[in-house]
Every structure is written in structure tokens, then in C-alpha cells.
N, C-alpha and C positions, 0 to 999 in steps of 0.2 A: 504494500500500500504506500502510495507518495506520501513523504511530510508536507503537512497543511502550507509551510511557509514557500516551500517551492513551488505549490500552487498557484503562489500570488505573487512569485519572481520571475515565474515563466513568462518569454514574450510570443505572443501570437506569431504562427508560423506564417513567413513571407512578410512579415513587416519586421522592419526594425527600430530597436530600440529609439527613443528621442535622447539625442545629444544634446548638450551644449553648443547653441548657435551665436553667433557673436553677431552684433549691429553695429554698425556705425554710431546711430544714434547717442550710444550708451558712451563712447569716445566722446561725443561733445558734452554731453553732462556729467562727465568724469572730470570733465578741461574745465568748466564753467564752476563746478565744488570747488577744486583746486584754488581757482581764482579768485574765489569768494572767500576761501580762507584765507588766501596771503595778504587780503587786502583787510580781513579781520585782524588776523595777528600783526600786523604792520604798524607799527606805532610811529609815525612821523615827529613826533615831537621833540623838543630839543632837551638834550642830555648833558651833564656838565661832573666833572669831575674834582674832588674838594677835597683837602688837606683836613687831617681832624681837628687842629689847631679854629680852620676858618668854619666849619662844619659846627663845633660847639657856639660861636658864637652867635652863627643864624638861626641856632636850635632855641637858644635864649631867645633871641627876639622872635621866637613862634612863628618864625616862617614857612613850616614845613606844614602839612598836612595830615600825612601818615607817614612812618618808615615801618620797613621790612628787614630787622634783623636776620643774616645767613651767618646762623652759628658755624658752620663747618669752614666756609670763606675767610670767615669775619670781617662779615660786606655788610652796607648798610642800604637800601636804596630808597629814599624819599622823594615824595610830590611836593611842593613846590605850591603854596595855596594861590590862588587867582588874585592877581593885586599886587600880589610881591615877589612877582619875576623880579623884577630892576633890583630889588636889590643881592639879586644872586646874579643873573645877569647882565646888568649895567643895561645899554643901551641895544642889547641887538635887535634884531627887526623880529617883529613880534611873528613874523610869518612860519621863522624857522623858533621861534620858543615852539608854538604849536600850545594846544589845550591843556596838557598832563605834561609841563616840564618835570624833568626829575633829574635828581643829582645822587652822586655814586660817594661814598668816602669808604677807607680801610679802616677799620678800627682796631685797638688794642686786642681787645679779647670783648664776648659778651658781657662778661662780668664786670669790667670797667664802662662799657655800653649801660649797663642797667644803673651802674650806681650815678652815673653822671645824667641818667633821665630821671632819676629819681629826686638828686639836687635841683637839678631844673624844675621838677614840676614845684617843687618847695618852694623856691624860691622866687621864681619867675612867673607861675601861676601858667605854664603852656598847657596846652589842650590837645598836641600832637598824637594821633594813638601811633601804636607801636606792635607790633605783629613779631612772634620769632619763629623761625622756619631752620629745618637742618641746612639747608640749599639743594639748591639742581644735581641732579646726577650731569655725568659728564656727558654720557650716550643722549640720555635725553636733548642736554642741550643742542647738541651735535645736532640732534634727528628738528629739531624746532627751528634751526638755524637752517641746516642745508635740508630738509627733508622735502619742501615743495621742489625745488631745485633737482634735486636724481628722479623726483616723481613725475618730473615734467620728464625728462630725459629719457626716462625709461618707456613712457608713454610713446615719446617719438620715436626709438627702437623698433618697439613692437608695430608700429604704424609703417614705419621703412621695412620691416621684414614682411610684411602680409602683402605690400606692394609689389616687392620684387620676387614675390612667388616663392615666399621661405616657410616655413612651418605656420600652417593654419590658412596658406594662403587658395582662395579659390580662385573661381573663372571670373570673378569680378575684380581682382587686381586691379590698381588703377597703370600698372607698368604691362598686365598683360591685355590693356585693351585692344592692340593691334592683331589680338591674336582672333583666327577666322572661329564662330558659334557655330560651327556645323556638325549637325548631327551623325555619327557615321553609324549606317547599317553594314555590319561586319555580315560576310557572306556563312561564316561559320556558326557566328553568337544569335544573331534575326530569325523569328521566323521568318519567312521565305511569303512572298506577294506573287503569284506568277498572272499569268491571262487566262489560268479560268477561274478566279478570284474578282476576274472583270467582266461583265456582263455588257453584253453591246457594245458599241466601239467598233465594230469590226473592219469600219474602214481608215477608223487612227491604230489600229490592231496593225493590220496592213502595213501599213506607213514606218513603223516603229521597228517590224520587225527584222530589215535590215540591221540596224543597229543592234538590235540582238547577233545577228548574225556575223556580224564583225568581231565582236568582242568573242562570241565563241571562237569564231576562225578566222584570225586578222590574217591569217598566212594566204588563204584564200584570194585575197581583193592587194595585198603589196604584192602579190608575185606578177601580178597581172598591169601595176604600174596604177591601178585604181586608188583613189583617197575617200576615204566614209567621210562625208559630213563630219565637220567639227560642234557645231550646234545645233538641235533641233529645237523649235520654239512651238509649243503647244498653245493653242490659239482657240477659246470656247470661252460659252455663258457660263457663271458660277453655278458649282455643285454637278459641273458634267463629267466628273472623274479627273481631273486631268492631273492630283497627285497619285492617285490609286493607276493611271495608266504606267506613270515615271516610275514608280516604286515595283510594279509590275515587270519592266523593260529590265531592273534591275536584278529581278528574280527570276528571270527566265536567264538571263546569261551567267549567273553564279557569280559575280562582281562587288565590289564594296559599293556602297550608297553613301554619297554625302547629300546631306537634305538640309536646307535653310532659307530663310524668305529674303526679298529682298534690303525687306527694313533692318535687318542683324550689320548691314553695311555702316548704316547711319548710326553717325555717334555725337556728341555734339563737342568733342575734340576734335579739331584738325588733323586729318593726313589719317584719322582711326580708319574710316571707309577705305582707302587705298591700301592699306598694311593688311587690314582682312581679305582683304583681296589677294594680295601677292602671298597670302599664308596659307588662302582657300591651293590655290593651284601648286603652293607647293606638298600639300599634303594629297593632295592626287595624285602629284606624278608620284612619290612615296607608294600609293597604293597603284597604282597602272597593272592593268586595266581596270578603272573605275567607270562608275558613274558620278559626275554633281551635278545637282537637282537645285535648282532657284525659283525657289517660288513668289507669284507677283514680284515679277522682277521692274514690273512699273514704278519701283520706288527708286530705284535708282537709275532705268533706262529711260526716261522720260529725254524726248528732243530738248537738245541744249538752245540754251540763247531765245527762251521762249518768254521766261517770266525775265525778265530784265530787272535785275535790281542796284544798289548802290554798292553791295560787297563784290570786291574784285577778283575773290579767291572763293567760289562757292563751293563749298565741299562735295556736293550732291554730283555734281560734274568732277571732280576731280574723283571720286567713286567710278564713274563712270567711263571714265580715261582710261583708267587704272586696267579695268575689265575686257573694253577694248584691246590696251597692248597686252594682257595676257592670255586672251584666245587666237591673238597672233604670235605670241611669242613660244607657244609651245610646239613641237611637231606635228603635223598631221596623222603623223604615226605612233603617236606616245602611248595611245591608248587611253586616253582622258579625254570621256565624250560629255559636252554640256546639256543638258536637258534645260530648257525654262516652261514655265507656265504665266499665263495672263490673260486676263480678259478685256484687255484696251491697248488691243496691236496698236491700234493706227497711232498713239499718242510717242510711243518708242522711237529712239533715233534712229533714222534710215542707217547710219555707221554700224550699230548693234545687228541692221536686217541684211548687211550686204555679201555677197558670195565671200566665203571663206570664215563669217562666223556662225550666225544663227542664219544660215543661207536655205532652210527644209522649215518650212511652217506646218506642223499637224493641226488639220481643223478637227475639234473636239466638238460636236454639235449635237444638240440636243436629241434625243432617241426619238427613234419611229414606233410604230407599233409593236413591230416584233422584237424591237428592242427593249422595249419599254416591258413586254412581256418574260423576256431575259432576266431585268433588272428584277422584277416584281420573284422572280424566282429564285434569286438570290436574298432576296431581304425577308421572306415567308420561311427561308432554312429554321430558322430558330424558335419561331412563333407557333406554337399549339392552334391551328385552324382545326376547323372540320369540313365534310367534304362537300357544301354551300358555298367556298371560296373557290372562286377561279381565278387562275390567273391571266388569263387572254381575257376573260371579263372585266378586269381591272385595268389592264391595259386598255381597253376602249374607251373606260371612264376618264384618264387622265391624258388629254392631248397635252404635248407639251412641258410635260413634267419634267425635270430633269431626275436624275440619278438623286439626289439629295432631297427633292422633293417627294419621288416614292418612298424612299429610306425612311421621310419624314410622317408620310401616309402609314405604313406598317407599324411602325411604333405610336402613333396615334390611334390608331383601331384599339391594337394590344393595352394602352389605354384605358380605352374607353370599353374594354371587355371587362377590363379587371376592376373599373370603377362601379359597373352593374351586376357584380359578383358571379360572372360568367367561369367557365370551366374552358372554355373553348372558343376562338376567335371565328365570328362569323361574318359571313357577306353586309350583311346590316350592320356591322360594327368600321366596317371598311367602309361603307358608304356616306355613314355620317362622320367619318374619319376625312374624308372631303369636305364635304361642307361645312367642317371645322376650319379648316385650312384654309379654303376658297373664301370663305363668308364670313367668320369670326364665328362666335359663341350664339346661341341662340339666348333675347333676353327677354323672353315673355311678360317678368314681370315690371317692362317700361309700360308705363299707363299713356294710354293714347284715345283721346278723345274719337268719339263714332264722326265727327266733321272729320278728323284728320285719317282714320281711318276709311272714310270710302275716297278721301283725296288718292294715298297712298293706291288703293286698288285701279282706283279710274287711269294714273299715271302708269302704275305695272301693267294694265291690261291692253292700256298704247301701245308701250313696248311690245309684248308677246303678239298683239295683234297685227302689227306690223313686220317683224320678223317671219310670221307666220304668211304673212302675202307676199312680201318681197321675193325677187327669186335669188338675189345675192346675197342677201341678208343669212345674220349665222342662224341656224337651227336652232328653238329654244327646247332646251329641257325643263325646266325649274323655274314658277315664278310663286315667292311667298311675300305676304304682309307684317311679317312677324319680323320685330327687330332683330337684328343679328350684326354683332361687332358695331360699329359707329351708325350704322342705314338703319332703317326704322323699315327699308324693303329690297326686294336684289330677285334680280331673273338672269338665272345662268343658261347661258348659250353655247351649242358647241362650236368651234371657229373650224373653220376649214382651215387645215394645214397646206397653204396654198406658197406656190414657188416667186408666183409674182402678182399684182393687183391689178387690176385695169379701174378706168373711170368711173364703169357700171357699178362693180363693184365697192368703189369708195361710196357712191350716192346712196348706193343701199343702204350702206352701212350707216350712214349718214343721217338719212330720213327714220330708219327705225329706233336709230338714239334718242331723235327731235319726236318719238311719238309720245312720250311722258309728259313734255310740254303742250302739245297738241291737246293731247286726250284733254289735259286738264281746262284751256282756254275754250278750246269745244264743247266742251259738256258738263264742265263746272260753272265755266265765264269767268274765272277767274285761275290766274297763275300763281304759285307759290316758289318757294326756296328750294324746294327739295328738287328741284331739276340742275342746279349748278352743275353737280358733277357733269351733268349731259352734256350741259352747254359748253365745258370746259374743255370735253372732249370732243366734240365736234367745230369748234374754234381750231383747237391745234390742227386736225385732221385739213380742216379748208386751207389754212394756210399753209401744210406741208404740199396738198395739193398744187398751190401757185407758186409757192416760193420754188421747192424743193422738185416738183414733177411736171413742172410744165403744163397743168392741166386746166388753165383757164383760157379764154378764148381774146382775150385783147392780150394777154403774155403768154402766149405759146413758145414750148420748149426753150422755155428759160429758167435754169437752176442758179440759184443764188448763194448753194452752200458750198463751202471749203471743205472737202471727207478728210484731207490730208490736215489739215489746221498750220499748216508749216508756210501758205505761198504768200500770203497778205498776210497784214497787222491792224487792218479794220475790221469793223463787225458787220458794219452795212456796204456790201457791195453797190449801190443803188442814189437813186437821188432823191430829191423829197417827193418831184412829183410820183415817180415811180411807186415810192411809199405809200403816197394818197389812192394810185391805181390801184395797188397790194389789196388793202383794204379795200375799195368799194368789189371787186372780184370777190372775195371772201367774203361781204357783205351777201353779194349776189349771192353765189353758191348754196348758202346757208339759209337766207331766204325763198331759193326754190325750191330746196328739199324740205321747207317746213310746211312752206301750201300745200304742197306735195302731200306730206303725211296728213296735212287736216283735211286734203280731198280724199285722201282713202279710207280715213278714218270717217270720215261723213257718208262714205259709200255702204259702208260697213257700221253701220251704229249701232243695228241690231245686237251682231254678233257682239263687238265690242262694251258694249252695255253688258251682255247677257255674260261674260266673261267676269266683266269686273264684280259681277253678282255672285256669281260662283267663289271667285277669294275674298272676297267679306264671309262667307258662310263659312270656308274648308280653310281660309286660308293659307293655303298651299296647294298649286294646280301644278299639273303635268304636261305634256306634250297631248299625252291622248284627249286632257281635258281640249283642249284647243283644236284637235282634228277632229272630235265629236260637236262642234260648234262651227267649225268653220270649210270641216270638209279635209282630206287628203292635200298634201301638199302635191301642186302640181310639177315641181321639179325635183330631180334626183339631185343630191347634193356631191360635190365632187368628193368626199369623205367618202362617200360609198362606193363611188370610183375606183379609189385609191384603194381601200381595204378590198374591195373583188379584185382588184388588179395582183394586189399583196395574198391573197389565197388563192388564184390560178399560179402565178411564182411559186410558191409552196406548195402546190401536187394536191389542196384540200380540194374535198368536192365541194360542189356547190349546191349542195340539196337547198328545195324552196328558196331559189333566186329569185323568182315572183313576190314572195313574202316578205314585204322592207323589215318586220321581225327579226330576219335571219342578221340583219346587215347593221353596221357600227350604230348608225346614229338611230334607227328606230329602239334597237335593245336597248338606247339608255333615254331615251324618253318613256320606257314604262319602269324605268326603275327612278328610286330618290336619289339619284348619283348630280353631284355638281362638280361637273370638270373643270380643269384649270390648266391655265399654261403661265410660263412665265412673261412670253413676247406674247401670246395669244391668249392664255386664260383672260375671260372678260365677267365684267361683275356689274350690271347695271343697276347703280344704287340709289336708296329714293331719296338721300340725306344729303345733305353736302358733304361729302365722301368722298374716298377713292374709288375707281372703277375698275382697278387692274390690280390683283392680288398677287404679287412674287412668292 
């Protein structure tokens, strides 16, 4: 049987003990005690040393205050009363007397000391008290004299040793800040990331795997006179994998991993960024054949000479310098390949992009369906589902998602399982795992007045009813009245995943945002607030139209923006009148997509009415609810294109092609599913809101 005590000195397995951590902090309130004492024991005042001949006579005239007989000395040391400096002093300046003059004499012995204060008090009537003390030790006085002095000294010691990397000293050195923070994944000590750890991808899969392929067999590609890339630069939207790919390239070729961001460059000492530089590479070539991995390297590749400022030595550039001459400076054949990731190519110095450094761009882009289905299959490994979850059915739900967004979906279901004390994660726990995500929180208990509630229906039933006519307009799945996150209302639509936009399709899109205003000036008579977000959104959208695509008809094909940000240093290409055309064209635009929607909407009152009837009662409608009121939508959406196109690709049959059931967008208007994208998820809100969920 254990003793009880070793029970309660044992440490938990895999952690370790808590040491003694050291702070800076604790150094300056060690220095400021110090400080405060020397400045206590520090008696400025002035001191004077007296014969006992002259010492008894000013003792007669009761000049003193107190003394402090030191038997062992046989010292005397007295104060000096206020008033009768001058005449122990004479004239000196009262600044160096100080408050607490005092004077020293030698005396006989104690015994001569007591009997000549005893005469005095007889005779002279003094009032001086008198104190006797053995005296100071020697050590003491020593330590009261020199002891702040070695205490400072010693402080500074230990402060020069923790700097220059001596006992106790860590990575934060103020001597080892040149030294590069990168992480190394040792090919031996790591677990191991390969590509089937990576789900989808398959055409940065592609791209990458030369570089694997080198570092296996570099003999292959030198015999032949051929050079691999020196830098590949990974190029996608946040959360598309793009360290899980690097980390991956690194585990498939059995190679060390240096991993670090860009910002570990930035220091706010000078020439720091440049020295971790020149220490990143030379710890590669040390490991050759490696991998270094840079992440968001936009912090320090950002085009130089952009922000112009008054410092003539900007560090951030001279970081940047540095990086430069060392992807040229190493061999093509050393064996040290650079990986970077980012998601703001265009902002990078062309030097950084040109042949010979980061000269191979990998596009990292957001997943397709079957990728997306990939993904969802990897992040389900862990999760207790039952067998109501699919995962090609989840994939349909989520256009758009990236990698970190389903990661984000599966761990919110699991959730939202375990919060209803479920045993097992189900399809309905995934679905409202979306509309968490997409919409916010559901808050039912916002109290909302019945005027503000049938406003909110009449404006959602715009929307839906318009989406639902248009033939460009996105598919609605989801339209509720119920508050959720900041919107008091929100109808989810699925967006075609489309390669390019034409005009048609902008207006669509256009006029069905503009039906929430409509519906309400139609059939209310009056307009509220809760259309901002719309308006906000179709504002930008008219004027990327004229500015940006050429798509108005007094300014045709004329693009006004810079993609590259490098060739001018104004923001308005343009003159004033031009400005004033800008504006009345965007004007227009906006205004014939809105008659537009209130003539359809007047076409359609019936249905529209009978619509917004229905989410006051339930509210929460569907898609079916809107095809039972308004009929069969008469066009196929290119979604459903694409996904039969994607299941003849794949060898699936195609049972019940005639039944839009079978097909992406009908399956999720009969379910509670609210899709999202990052660039495409759309969120029509009834609040002044966002309308775009990341």
C-alpha cells in the first residue's frame, strides 16, 4: 500500500512540476526597495567632530539634544538642538548643517562620561537625555555602509548573465534577440502531417508534390541540369488549409520543418528582423534538406516605398532586404526549400514574387463539393454521429465553407448534442449547427411589438418573393421572423457558385435585395430602418458595377481601380465631373431595379400578402412554403448544373433526374439547413446589420 504522503507529492503524469519562474517585473521593484532604502538611511546632515575639552563645555551650555553613549568605542554621538547650530558650527551655510546636525567626540571611558553628566545636570540644570548602547558590530556596520552598494552590483550581474545566455537565461535574452523563433518539427521527435491528413486540395496537392519529390530524390532533377523552385508561395482565403498543406509537404518527404509567422521578424530593436533572418537560413542549411515555412508573410513582405514616412531607416524593409539577399544567396541546390502562406498576394513586393525566389504560386481555394464532402469526412472521424448524418448531405448544405468553417460546423453540432443531453450527434444537431454560425443565436425572448412584427414579415416576404421570381436571383431556402444575433429577421439563400457574373445577373440580384424596401413602401406606405443593411448592399454592388465593370451605359468599359495598388499614388482616378456622372448612373441603376421590384411585387400581391401571412403564424417558412404559393420555379439553377455535371464525372447514376428532390438545391429547401459561404454565404437581414457572415 502507498504512504498517504507520497500520494500528495506525486505529480500528475505528463505535466510537470511548477518551477520557479523569474519576471522582470520583480527586478524593478527589487531596484525601487533598494532605492527607497538608501534614500531612508541616508542622513544628509552635517557632522562635526569635537575634542572633549570643547564637547564639555557645549554640554554645559545644553546645546545638545540627546547623546548616545558606545561603551565599547567610547564614542559619544549627539544632536545638536535647533537654534544652536552657530554655536557648534559658526557660520556655515545652513544647507549642508541639514535638520539633525550631530557631532562625534572620544571620551575617557563611560565612567568619566556618566560622572561629568551627572555634575552637569547638578549644576547646570541640562535637560540633554542620554542613551548607552555596547556599539555596532563591525560586520554590521560594514553591511549598513557598503550593503546597498554589492546589492546593486550583484543585481547587475545576475541581469548581464540572463542576457548573454548564462545560467537561467531563456529565449527572451535581451542579447539573444537576433536569434530566428522558429519552430522546428524534427523528422524523428513530430508526429508526422502527410496528405491524407489533408482532405481536398487536390489541385494544391498536385502543385506541391514536386517539391516533395525533390527532397526525396534531389539526384533525380541535378543530374538532368534541372533546379526545383526555391520558393513556393501559397496563395488562398483564411482557414483553406494552407499551414496543414506546408506541414503536410513536410511529412510526406521525411524532412525537418521550420515553422514561424511573419511577425517573429518584427522587433522593435533595430537590425532584430535582419539577424533572425540571417539565423532562420542559417539553421536550414545546418538541417539540409529542410523545409521553412513562413507564415503570413505579409508582415514583412508588404511593397516597399508605399506608406512613406519621416524614418529613414525603417526596419520592416530592412527585414525584408535581408530575406531577399538570403533566398539568393543560398544555392539552388542546398536543399532548403521556402514555403510561405498568405492571403493578400497582390499587397507583397513584386522582388519577393520574381523568378528565382517565390517564383511557383499555389492557389489554395476554397473547396467544391466533393471537396467539401472530403473535408466533412475528416472532421466526423472523432464525433459519435448516428446513421441520420451524411456527409455528401452536409456538403450540399454548406456552399462555400472553407476547411475551418466545417471544422467549425462539426464541433458546433457536437455542441449543441451535448448541450441537449444527447448520446449521439445527429443530422438536426448539424443543421442548427449552421444557423448558429450563419445567423447568430436565436433570441426569442426580444419582445417585438405585432406593428413591428408584421413590418418585419411584409419586408422578409419581399425578399423571398422576389428571389423566388427572378430567374438570376439566388435560391431561397430559409426565411424566419425571429430574432437571431443582431437582425430581429434573415432569409438564407443559396448562391450559385458561379465562375463569372454578367449584368442580368447583378440586377437580379439587385432588385431582390431592394424587395424588403418595396414590400414595405407598397403595402405598408411607409419605410423603416430595418432595410439599411439592403440599401448598403446594393449601393456598393451599383457602384462596383460602374466604377469597377464597366457596366453603365454613359461609362462603358471603364475600370477605375488599381488591382496592383503599386502604379499611382491617388485614390481618385477621375475628375469631378466624372464623379457627378458616377453617381447619377448608380443613382439610375438602383432606381430601376427598385420600380422594378415594386412592379413585381404589385403583380404578385396576392401571393406576396399570403406569404407574409404565413410567417406571422409559423414564423419560419421554407422553400416548399413559397413553391406551394407561388408555383414551381420556372428555371433550373446552375447549382444543379454543376452538381449533375459533378455526379456524371463521378460514375453516380442519376436515378429520378426529373425529381429537382434528387438534386443540391431542392434537398435543402425541404430541410432547416442555412448555408453559408465566406465570399458567397449571404444573410438578408431585417436590422441594420451585417448581411455577409465569414
Amino acid at each position: 500500500m502507498e504512504n498517504k504522503n507520497d500520494l500528495f507529492n506525486k505529480t500528475p503524469k505528463g505535466r510537470k512540476p511548477k518551477m520557479f519562474r523569474f519576471n522582470l517585473y520583480w527586478m524593478y521593484g527589487l531596484i525601487f526597495i533598494m532605492l527607497v532604502a538608501l534614500y531612508m538611511t541616508n542622513d544628509s546632515s552635517g557632522t562635526k567632530e569635537l575634542g572633549w575639552t570643547e564637547f564639555q563645555k557645549l554640554a554645559q551650555e545644553n546645546v545638545f539634544d540627546k547623546m548616545t553613549v558606545y561603551n565599547k568605542k567610547n564614542l559619544v554621538e549627539a544632536t545638536v538642538k535647533s537654534g544652536k547650530t552657530e554655536q557648534v558650527f559658526g557660520n556655515m551655510d545652513v544647507s549642508k548643517i541639514g535638520v539633525s546636525p550631530k557631532v562625534y567626540v572620544m571620551i575617557p571611558s563611560a565612567d568619566k562620561f556618566s560622572d561629568f553628566y551627572d555634575k552637569a545636570v547638578l549644576d547646570n540644570h541640562i535637560d540633554t537625555q542620554v542613551r548607552f548602547e555596547e556599539g555596532d558590530d563591525a560586520i554590521w556596520s560594514f553591511l549598513v555602509s557598503f550593503g546597498p552598494i554589492i546589492l546593486l552590483i550583484g543585481v547587475w550581474m545576475f541581469l548581464m548573465r540572463r542576457m548573454s545566455g548564462g545560467t537561467g537565461a531563456g529565449p527572451g535574452g535581451v542579447f539573444s534577440v537576433g536569434k530566428a523563433k522558429a519552430q522546428l518539427f524534427d523528422k524523428d521527435n513530430d508526429r508526422k502531417v502527410t496528405f491524407k491528413d489533408v482532405a481536398g486540395l487536390a489541385e494544391a496537392k498536385q502543385e506541391v508534390e514536386e517539391i516533395v519529390s525533390f527532397l526525396k530524390n534531389p539526384g533525380k532533377y541535378t543530374e538532368l541540369g534541372g533546379k526545383i523552385p526555391k520558393g513556393a508561395l501559397l496563395v488562398g482565403p483564411p482557414g483553406t488549409g494552407k499551414t496543414l498543406l506546408a506541414k503536410a509537404v513536410a511529412g510526406e518527404a521525411n524532412v525537418p520543418f521550420f515553422s514561424l509567422s511573419g511577425s517573429d521578424f518584427v522587433e522593435m530593436f533595430v537590425g532584430v528582423g535582419a539577424s533572425r533572418v540571417r539565423d532562420l537560413f542559417r539553421q536550414a542549411k545546418e538541417k539540409s534538406p529542410c523545409i521553412v515555412f513562413i507564415d503570413e508573410i505579409d508582415a514583412v513582405g508588404r511593397a516597399r516605398g508605399k506608406n512613406a514616412n519621416m524614418n529613414s531607416n525603417d526596419e520592416r524593409e530592412n527585414t525584408l532586404n535581408q530575406l531577399l539577399t538570403e533566398m539568393d544567396g543560398f544555392g539552388s541546390n542546398s536543399g532548403v526549400i521556402i514555403l510561405a502562406a498568405t492571403n493578400r498576394a497582390d499587397i507583397l513586393d513584386k522582388a519577393l514574387l520574381r523568378a528565382g525566389r517565390f517564383d511557383r504560386q499555389v492557389h489554395v481555394e476554397l473547396p467544391d463539393l466533393n471537396e467539401r464532402k472530403e473535408i466533412f469526412g475528416v472532421h466526423l472521424r472523432p464525433i459519435k454521429i448516428d446513421e441520420s448524418v451524411d456527409a455528401e448531405f452536409l456538403a450540399r448544405q454548406t456552399p462555400g465553407f472553407s476547411g475551418a468553417d466545417i471544422a467549425n460546423v462539426c464541433n458546433e453540432a457536437a455542441l449543441i448534442a451535448a448541450r441537449n443531453g444527447k448520446k449521439f450527434v445527429q443530422k438536426e444537431d448539424f443543421m442548427n449547427a449552421v444557423d448558429r454560425i450563419v445567423g447568430g443565436l436565436e433570441k426569442r425572448s426580444k419582445i417585438t411589438t405585432e406593428e413591428e412584427r408584421k413590418s418585419i414579415a411584409t419586408h422578409e416576404a419581399g425578399h423571398a418573393t422576389l428571389s423566388w421570381l427572378l430567374e438570376h436571383a439566388n435560391p431561397l431556402v430559409k426565411v424566419t421572423i425571429v430574432p437571431r444575433g443582431k437582425a430581429l429577421g434573415a432569409a438564407w439563400y443559396l448562391p450559385e457558385e458561379r465562375q463569372i457574373t454578367t449584368r442580368e445577373q447583378l440586377q437580379d440580384e439587385m432588385c431582390a435585395t431592394l424587395g424588403g424596401r418595396a414590400a414595405e413602401e407598397l403595402f405598408l406606405g411607409k419605410i423603416s430602418t430595418g432595410a439599411s443593411n439592403d440599401l448598403e448592399r446594393v449601393t456598393k454592388q451599383a457602384y462596383a458595377m460602374v466604377v469597377y465593370f464597366g457596366m453603365s451605359d454613359k461609362l462603358p468599359n471603364l475600370n477605375y481601380y488599381d488591382s496592383t495598388g503599386q502604379d499611382w499614388g491617388f485614390t481618385k482616378p477621375y475628375s469631378e465631373e466624372t464623379a457627378k456622372l458616377i453617381d447619377i448612373e448608380v443613382q439610375k441603376i438602383i432606381s430601376e431595379q427598385y420600380e422594378r421590384a415594386k412592379r413585381i411585387l404589385s403583380e404578385n400581391k396576392e401571393g406576396h400578402n399570403q406569404l407574409a401571412q404565413v410567417l406571422l403564424d409559423r414564423e419560419v417558412i421554407y422553400s416548399e412554403d413559397v413553391e406551394h404559393i407561388f408555383g414551381k420555379r420556372a428555371w433550373i439553377s446552375r447549382s444543379q448544373e454543376i452538381l449533375a455535371l459533378q455526379e456524371k464525372a463521378n460514375g453516380k447514376n442519376k436515378q429520378k433526374s426529373t425529381d429537382e428532390e434528387s438534386t443540391g438545391e431542392t434537398t435543402i429547401t425541404t430541410t432547416t439547413v442555412s448555408p453559408a459561404d465566406e465570399n458567397k454565404k449571404e444573410v438578408s437581414s431585417d436590422a441594420n446589420q451585417t448581411e455577409k457572415i465569414a
